[in-house]
C-alpha positions in Angstrom: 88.6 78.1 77.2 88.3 75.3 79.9 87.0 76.5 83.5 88.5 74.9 86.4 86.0 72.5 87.0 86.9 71.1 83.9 90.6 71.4 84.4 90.0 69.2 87.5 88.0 66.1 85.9 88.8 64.4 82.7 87.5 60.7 81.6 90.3 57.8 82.7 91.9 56.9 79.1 92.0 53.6 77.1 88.3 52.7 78.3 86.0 52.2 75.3 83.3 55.1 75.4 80.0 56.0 74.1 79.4 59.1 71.8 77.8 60.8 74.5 80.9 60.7 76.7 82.2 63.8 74.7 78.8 65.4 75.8 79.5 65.3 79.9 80.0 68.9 81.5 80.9 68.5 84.9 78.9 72.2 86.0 76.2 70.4 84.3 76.0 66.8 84.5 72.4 64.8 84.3 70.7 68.3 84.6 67.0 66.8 84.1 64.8 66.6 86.9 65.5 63.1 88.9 61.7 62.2 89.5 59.3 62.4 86.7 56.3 61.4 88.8 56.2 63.3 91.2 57.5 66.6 90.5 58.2 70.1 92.4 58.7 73.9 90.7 62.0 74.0 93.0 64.9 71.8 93.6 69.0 72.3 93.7 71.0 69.7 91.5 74.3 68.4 93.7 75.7 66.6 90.4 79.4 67.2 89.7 82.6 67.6 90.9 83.3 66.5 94.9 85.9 65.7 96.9 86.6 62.0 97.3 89.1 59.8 98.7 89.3 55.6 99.6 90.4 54.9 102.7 90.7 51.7 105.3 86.9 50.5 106.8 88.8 51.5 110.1 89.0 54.8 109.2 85.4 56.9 110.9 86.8 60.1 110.1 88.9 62.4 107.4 90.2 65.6 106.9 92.2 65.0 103.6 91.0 63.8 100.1 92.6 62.2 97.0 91.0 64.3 94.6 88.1 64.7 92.5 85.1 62.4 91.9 82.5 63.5 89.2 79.1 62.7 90.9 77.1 60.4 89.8 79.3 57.9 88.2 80.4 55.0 90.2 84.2 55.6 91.7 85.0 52.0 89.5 84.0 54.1 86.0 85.7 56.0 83.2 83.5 58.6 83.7 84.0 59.1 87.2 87.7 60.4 86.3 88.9 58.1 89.0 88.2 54.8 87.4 89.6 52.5 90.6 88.4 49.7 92.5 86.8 50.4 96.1 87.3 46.6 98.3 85.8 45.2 100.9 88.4 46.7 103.0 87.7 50.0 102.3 85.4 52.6 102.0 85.0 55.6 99.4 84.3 59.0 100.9 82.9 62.1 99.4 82.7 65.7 100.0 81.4 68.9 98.8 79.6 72.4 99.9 76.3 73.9 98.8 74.2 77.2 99.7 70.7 77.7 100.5 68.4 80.1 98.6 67.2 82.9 100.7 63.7 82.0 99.2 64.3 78.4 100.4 64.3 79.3 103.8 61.7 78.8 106.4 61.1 75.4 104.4 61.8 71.8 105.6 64.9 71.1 103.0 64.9 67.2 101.7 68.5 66.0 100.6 67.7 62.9 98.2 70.0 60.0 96.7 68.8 58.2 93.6 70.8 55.4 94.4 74.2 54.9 96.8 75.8 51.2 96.8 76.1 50.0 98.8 75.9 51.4 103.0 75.8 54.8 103.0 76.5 57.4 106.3 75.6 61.3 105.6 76.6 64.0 107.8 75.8 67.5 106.9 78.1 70.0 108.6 79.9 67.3 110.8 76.4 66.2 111.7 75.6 62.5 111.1 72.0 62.9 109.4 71.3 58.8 109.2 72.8 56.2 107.1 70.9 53.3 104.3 71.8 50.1 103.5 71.1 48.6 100.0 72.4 49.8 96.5 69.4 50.3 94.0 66.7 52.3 95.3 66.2 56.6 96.1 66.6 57.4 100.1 65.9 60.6 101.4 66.7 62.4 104.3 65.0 65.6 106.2 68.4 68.1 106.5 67.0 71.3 108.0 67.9 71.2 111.4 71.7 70.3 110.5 72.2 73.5 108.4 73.9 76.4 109.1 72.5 79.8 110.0 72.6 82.4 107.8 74.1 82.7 104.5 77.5 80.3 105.4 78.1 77.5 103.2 77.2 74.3 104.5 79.1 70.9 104.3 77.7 67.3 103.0 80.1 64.4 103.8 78.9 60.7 102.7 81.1 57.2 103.3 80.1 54.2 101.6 81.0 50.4 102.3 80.5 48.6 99.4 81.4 44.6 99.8 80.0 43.9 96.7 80.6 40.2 96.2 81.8 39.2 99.5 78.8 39.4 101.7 75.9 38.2 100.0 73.8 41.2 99.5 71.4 42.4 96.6 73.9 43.1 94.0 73.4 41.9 90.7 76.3 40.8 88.0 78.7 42.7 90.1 81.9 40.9 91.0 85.7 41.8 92.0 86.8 40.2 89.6 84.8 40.5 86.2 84.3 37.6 84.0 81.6 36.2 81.1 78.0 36.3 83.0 79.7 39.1 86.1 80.9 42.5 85.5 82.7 45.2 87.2 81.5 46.3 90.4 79.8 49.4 90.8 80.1 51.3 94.2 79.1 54.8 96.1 76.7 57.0 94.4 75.7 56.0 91.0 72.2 57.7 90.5 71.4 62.0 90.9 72.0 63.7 94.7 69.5 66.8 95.1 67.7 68.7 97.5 64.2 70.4 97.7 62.6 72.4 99.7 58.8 71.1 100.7 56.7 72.9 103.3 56.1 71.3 106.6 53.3 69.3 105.7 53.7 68.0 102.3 53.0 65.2 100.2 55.9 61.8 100.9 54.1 59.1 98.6 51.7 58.5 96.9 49.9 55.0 94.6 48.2 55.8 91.6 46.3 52.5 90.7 44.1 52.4 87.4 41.1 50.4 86.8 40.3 50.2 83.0 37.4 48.3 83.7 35.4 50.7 86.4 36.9 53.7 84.1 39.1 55.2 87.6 42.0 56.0 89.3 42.4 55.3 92.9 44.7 57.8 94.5 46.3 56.9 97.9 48.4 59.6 99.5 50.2 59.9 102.2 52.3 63.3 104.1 54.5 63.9 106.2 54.4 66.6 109.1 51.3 67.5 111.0 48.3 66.3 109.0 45.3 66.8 110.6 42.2 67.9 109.2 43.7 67.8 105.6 42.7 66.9 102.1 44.0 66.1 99.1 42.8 66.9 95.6 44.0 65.5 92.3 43.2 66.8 88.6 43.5 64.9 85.4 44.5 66.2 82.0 43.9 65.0 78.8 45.9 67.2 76.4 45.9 70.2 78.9 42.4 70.2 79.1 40.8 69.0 82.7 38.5 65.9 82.3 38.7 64.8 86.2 38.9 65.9 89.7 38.3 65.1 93.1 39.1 65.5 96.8 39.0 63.3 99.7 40.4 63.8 103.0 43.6 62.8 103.4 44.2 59.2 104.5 41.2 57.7 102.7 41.7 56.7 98.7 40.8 59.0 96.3 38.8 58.2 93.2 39.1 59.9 89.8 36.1 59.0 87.3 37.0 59.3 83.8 35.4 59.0 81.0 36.2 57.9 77.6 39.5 56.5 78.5 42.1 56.2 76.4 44.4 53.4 77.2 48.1 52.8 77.3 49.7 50.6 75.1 53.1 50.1 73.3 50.9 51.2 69.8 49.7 54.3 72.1 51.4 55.0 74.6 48.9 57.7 75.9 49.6 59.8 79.0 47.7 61.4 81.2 48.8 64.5 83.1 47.9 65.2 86.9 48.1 67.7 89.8 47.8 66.9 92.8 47.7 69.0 96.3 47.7 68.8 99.6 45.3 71.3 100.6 44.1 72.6 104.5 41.0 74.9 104.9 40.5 74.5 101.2 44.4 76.1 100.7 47.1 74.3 98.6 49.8 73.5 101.0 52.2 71.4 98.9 51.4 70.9 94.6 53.2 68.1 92.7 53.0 67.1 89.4 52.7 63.7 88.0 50.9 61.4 85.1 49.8 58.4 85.0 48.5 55.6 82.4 45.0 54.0 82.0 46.3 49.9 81.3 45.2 46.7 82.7 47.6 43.8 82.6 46.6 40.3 83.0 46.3 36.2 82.1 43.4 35.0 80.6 42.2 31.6 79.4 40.8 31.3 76.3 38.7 28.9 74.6 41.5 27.0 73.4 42.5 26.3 77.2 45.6 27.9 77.1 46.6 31.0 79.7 47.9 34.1 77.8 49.2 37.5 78.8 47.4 39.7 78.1 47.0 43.8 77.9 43.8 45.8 78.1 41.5 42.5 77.9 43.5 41.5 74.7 46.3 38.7 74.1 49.4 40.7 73.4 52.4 38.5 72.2 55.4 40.6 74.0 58.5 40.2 71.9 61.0 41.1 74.9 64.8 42.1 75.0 67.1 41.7 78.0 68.1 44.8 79.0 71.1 45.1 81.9 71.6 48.6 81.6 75.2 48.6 81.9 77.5 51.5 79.9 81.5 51.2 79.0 82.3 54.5 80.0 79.7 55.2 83.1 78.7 51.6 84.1 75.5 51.7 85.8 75.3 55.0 84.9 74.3 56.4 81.2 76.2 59.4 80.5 73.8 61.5 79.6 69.7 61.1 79.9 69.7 60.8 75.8 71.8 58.3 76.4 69.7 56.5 78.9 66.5 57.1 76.3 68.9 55.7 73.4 68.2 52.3 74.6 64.9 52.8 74.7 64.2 54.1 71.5 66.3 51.3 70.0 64.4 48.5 71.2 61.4 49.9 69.9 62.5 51.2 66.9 63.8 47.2 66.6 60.3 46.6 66.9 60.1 44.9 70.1 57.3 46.1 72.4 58.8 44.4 75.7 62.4 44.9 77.6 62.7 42.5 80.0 64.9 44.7 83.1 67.7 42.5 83.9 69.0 42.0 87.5 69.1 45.8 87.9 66.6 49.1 88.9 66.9 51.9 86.5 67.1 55.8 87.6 63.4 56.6 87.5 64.0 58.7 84.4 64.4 55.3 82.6 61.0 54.3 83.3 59.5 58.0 82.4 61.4 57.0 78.5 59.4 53.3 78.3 55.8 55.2 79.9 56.2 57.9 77.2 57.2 55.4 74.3 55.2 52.4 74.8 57.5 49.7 76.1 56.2 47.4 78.4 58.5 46.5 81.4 59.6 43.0 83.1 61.4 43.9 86.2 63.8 41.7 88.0 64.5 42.1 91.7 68.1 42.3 92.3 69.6 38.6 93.2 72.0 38.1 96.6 72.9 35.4 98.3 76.0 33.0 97.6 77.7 33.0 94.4 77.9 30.6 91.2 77.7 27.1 91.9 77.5 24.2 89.2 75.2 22.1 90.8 72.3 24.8 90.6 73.3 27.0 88.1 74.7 24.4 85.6 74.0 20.7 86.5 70.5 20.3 88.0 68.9 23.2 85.0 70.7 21.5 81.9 71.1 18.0 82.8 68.6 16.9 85.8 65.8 19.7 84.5 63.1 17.2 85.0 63.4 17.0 89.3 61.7 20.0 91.3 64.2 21.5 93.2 62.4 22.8 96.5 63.6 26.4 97.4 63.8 26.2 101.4 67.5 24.6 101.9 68.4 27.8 102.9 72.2 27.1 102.7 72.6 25.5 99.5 72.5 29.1 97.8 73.9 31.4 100.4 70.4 32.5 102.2 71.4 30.7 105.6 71.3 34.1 107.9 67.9 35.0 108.9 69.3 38.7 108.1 70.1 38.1 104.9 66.5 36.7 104.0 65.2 39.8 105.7 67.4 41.7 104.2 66.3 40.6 100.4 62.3 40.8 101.3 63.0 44.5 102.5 64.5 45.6 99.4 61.7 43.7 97.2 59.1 46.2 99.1 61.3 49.2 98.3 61.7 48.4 94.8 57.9 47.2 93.8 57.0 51.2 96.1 59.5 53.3 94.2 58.0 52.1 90.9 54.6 50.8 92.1 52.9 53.9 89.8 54.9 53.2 86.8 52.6 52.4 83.6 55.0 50.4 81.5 56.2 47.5 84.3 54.1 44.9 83.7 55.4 42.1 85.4 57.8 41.3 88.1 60.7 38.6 88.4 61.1 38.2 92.1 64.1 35.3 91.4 66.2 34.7 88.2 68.1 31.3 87.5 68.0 30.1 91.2 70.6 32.8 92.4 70.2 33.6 95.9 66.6 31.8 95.5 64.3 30.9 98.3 60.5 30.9 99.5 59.7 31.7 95.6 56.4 30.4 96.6 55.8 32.7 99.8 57.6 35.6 98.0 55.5 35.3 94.6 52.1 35.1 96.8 53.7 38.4 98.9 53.8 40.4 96.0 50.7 39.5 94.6 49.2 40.7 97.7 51.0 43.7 97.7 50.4 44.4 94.2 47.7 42.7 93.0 47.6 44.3 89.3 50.2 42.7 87.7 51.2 39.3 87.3 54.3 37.4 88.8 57.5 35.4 87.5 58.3 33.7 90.8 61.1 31.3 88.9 62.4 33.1 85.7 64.8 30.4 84.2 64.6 27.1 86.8 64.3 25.9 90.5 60.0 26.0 89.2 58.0 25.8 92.1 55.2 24.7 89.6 53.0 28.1 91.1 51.9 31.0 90.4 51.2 32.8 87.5 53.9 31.8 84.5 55.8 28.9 83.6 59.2 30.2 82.8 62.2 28.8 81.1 65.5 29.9 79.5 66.8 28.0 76.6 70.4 28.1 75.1 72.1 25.4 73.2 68.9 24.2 72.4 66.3 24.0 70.1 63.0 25.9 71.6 60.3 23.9 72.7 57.3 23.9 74.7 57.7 23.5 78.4 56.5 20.3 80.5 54.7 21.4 83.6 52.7 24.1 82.6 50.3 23.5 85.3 47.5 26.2 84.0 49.6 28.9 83.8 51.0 31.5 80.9 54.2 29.8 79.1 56.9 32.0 78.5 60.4 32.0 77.4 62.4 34.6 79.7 65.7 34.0 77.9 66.5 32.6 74.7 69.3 33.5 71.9 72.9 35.0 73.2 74.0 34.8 69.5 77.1 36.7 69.6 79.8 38.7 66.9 82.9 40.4 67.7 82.9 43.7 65.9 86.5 44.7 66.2 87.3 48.0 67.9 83.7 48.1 69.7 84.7 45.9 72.3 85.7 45.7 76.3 88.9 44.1 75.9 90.0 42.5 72.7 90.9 39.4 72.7 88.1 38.5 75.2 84.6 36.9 74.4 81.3 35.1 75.6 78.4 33.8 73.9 76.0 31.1 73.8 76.3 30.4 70.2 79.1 32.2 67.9 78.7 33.3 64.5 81.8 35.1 62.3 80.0 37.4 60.4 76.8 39.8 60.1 75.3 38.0 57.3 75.9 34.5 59.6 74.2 36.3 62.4 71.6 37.4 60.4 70.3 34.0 59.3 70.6 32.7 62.5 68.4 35.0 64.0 65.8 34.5 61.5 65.9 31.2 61.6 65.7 30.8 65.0 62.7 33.3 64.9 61.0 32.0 62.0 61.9 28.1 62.4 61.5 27.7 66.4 59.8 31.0 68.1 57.0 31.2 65.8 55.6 27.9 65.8 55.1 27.9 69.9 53.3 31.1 69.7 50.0 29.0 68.4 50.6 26.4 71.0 50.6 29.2 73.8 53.8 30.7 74.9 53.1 34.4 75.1 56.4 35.8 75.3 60.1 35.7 74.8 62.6 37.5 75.7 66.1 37.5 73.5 69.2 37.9 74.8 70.4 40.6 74.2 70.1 44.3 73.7 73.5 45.4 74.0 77.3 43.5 74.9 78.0 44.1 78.1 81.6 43.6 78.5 83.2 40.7 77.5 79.5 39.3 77.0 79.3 39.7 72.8 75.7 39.0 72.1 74.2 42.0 72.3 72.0 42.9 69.1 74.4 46.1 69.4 77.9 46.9 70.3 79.0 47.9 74.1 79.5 51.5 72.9 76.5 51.8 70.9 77.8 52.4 67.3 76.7 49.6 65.6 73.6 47.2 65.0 74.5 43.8 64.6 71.4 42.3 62.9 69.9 44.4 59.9 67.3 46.8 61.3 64.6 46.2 58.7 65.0 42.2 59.1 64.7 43.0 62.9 61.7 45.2 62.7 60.0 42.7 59.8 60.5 39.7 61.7 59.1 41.4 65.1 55.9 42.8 63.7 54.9 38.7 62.1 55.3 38.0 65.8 53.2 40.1 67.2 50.7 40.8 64.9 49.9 37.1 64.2 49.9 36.3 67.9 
């Protein structure tokens, strides 16, 4: 028998959906716990149905709604059961009520957003709480004073303006009007809303930064609330069994020593689990629970000359996959967290040991899936700034790929405003802090093909600074500033070669492939398709691939390029070269050829 929650949400029809679509409950929808790293025992879930309704930008306030929006899928999906564009015009408002525990009370009580796109303003009981600007990182905000007394039901309201393409923000593929390379916008809240209570002085953040080669951990941790005169303590597991622990006061990093480490790697992807406390007069005020991973990532030289990437001390050959983490049915939002491990577990089980994140920030869920299978992470920053132009994004990379294009004409790719620049380095910091502690990412890609790009020199030194433990693509694809730490092109059309430039510094090829197949009734809209080279059946595809593998990717391994990333994992719309269908269902290229090929990669790197 349906329950009225379910009478009141249903999936928009004629959208091409994933298996797992069938498996969304709207009383339970993305029930696992948001934040894998840093866990508490209590927390309330505020998934599911809630009022919504789009109305003009002019409009400040509302007192009537259009319906029902099920929370977290973006207002533009199938699975949001509204499936409707929100324009710059306009903004998307939401609604819903929530109680307190008793127990809960006499606690500070954090409401937390995954990830809202694009300017969010919450009020809780008519009260405006604060507001955040940007579309791919968690926000939170300290709720207790605005709550209600008692046991009466208190009130969340949340507007979002989302001008997606229109005003030169961070925001990925994402376009008004979808085609080949852009997709459809995503806007409003797209990632888990929760609260939790924490006691008044309790643990905010915290870095966890592992050193293979002096066997520690360096803790840094900071609280919020009155802190004086505290400490913090941290204990490390190996297979439930403590092997370290420590305190320090708080403020001051912490070291774990540990012996006989075992270290992370895509062939072992070993865990370690960890406590740690904020602790006064030698009590536990506030306990989370986290783990961590024991890996050093790196570029060596070797005796042949050549600069390599390496992992734990050792050249590692990563065979990477782009990745844009994009759904039929949810968009940026999997339906279901075995649905956002799916992806995962395919690219490993493809035998690649890399997925390169494209132009987007993953639910941190997504990261706790590669940590825990050994699947090493490039992470792009999310590109802003103007739009497609064919002087930088077709003639000067393809045809005038010899000149250096110097990044600091601010104009020529839509960075002219001061704010805007400011803007883009202020969301770089947020993204590298809420997935500074994760094992797997292993590299980051401030810039990708010259959109929005500028300072790649400055930036790529910034986060190097910040983040000294893992290396930097400043210029993944072109616009080379001919620094840092990797030489990195994308080749299509071509034939892969070896780069010119090099300039001491790890070759890799960020993008290659984009062989595409139209697998009838698995597609966005028939009819419709993109690719970079076009083959009419599997078996076509399949030679192809090997060939291109065997024939041109192998050969540059031995003259030094130490990774490549294929495009791609999956279609994404009318983009058809995914090594499996938009929804999922099938695999393109033969498994076994896949995995075969992958392993003479790596192993002979």
């Amino acid at each position: 028998m349906e329950s009225e929650q379910d009478i009141r949400w249903k999936p928009a029809v004629g959208s091409l959906m994933t298996r797992w679509a069938k498996e969304v409950n709207p009383q339970t929808v993305l029930p696992e716990y948001p934040r894998p790293q840093m866990v508490r025992d209590r927390w309330m879930n505020l998934n599911g149905l809630w009022d919504y309704a789009i109305r003009s930008i002019e409009v400040d306030e509302i007192s009537e709604y259009d319906g029902t929006i099920l929370v977290p899928f973006p207002v533009e999906s199938a699975l949001s059961g509204v499936h409707k564009s929100l324009l710059p015009n306009e903004k998307l408002w939401y609604r819903r009520g929530f109680s307190i525990p008793d127990l809960w009370k006499g606690h500070k009580l954090l409401l937390h957003f995954g990830a809202v796109d694009w300017k969010t303003e919450v009020w809780i009981n008519k009260q405006k709480v604060g507001e955040h600007t940007g579309g791919y990182y968690p926000f939170t905000f300290d709720i207790t004073e605005f709550l209600s007394d008692g046991d009466s039901e208190n009130e969340i309201r949340v507007s979002v303006w989302d001008p997606t393409n229109t005003y030169g923000q961070e925001r990925g593929k994402q376009t008004l009007h979808p085609k080949g390379l852009f997709y459809t916008a995503v806007s409003g809240i797209w990632q888990t809303v929760w609260i939790e209570p924490v006691p008044f002085q309790y643990i905010s953040s915290f870095r966890l930064t592992p050193d293979i080669d002096a066997k520690e951990l360096s803790i840094h941790v900071e609280a919020a609330g009155e802190n004086k005169n505290m400490e913090v303590e941290a204990i490390a597991y190996e297979d439930g069994e403590i092997i370290a622990s420590g305190r320090s006061r708080l403020g001051n990093i912490l070291k774990l020593k540990l012996s006989n480490v075992r270290l992370w790697s895509p062939e072992s992807p070993f865990l370690y689990d960890m406590t740690l406390r904020l602790m006064e007069d030698g009590e536990p005020v506030d306990t989370i629970a986290s783990y961590f991973g024991m890996r050093k990532f790196s570029i060596e030289q070797y005796k042949d000359g050549l600069k390599r990437l390496c992992l734990n001390r050792e050249p590692l050959f990563q065979q990477g996959v782009l990745d844009q983490g994009y759904w039929p049915d949810g968009l940026y939002t999997a339906p279901t967290d075995e649905a956002l491990a799916y992806d995962v577990i395919m690219a490993k089980n493809l035998g690649f040991n890399m997925i390169r994140k494209h132009i987007k920030v993953e639910p941190a869920r997504w990261y706790y899936h590669c940590d825990r299978l050994g699947v090493i992470v490039w992470q792009d920053m999310i590109n802003g700034g103007g739009e497609w132009n064919n002087l930088h994004h077709l003639i000067l990379p393809n045809f005038l790929s010899a000149l250096k294009v110097k990044d600091n004409k601010y104009k020529a790719l839509g960075r002219e405003e001061k704010s805007n620049r400011e803007r883009y380095r202020k969301e770089l910091k947020e993204m590298i802090d809420a997935l500074y502690n994760v094992p797997s990412i292993g590299m980051w890609v401030p810039f990708n093909e010259a959109w929005g790009q500028f300072d790649a020199t400055e930036t790529a030194e910034w986060v190097k600074d910040y983040d000294p433990t893992r290396p930097v693509d400043h210029a993944s694809g072109w616009h080379d500033q001919e620094v840092g730490d990797i030489k990195s092109v994308h080749i299509y059309f071509r034939k892969l070669k070896m780069p010119k430039k090099i300039n001491n510094r790890a070759v890799v090829i960020s993008e290659y492939g984009g062989y595409s197949l139209l697998e009838k009734g698995h597609v966005w809209r028939e009819g419709k398709g993109f690719g970079y080279k076009k083959c009419k059946t599997r078996e076509g595809l399949n030679t192809a691939y090997a060939a291109l593998i065997n024939d041109q990717l192998q050969p540059l391994i031995l003259r030094g390029v130490s990774a490549a990333v294929y495009t791609q994992l999956t279609d994404v719309e009318t983009e058809l070269n995914g090594i499996l269908t938009y929804d999922r269902e099938i695999i393109k290229i033969d498994s076994d050829l896949l995995k075969a090929l992958h392993k003479g990669l790596i192993e002979g790197s």
